[in-house]
N, C-alpha and C positions, 0 to 999 in steps of 0.2 A: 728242580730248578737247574736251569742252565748253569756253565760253571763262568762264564759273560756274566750272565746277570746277575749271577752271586757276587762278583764280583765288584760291578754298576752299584749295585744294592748295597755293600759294605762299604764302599768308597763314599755313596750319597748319605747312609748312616754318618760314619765317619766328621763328616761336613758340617752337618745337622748338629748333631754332638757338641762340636769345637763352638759353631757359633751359641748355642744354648750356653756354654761355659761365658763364651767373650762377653754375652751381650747379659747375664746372669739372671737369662729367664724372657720371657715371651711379651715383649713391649706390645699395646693396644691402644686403640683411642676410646675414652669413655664419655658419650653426648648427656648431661643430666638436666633436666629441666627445674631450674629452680626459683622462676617463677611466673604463676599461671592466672592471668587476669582474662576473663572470659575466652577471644578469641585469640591473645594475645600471650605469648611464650615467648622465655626469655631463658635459653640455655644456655651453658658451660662446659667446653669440651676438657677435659681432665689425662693427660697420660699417665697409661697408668703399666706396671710391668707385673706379668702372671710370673709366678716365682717357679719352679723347675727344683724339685730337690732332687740332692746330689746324686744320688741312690741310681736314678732314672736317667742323670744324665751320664755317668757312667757306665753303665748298661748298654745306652745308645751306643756308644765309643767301644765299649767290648764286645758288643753283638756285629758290630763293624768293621770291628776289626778282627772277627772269626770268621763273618762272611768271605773278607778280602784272604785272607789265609786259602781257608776250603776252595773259594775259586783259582786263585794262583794255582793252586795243586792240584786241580784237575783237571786244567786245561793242561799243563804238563806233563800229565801221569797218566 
């Protein structure tokens, strides 16, 4: 891998990471149908947030910010 795009790569990690922290996990919309008279439906749209444990999102953040290291230093060196 390029020492660029190591670089691109660790910064976009980096990013990724911060906002999974800010926003504390992966917001979605959930459509449920609940209730079904013939041809007739009547759903519920629900927000809901996919939870991200910590574990993973630090990872993100550390793996990003090794990428960013390794690239700075190669494009240097």
């Amino acid at each position: 891998m390029r020492s660029t795009a190591m670089f691109v790569t660790g910064i976009v990690l980096i990013a990724a990471g911060t906002l999974l922290v800010a926003f504390r996990g992966i917001p979605y919309t959930s459509r449920e149908v609940i209730l079904k008279v013939g041809a007739l439906n009547a759903t519920a749209e629900t927000e809901k947030t996919k939870q991200v444990p910590p574990i993973v999102t630090g990872s993100i953040i550390a793996g990003g910010i090794l990428l960013v290291i390794v690239g700075a230093r190669r494009s240097h060196g």
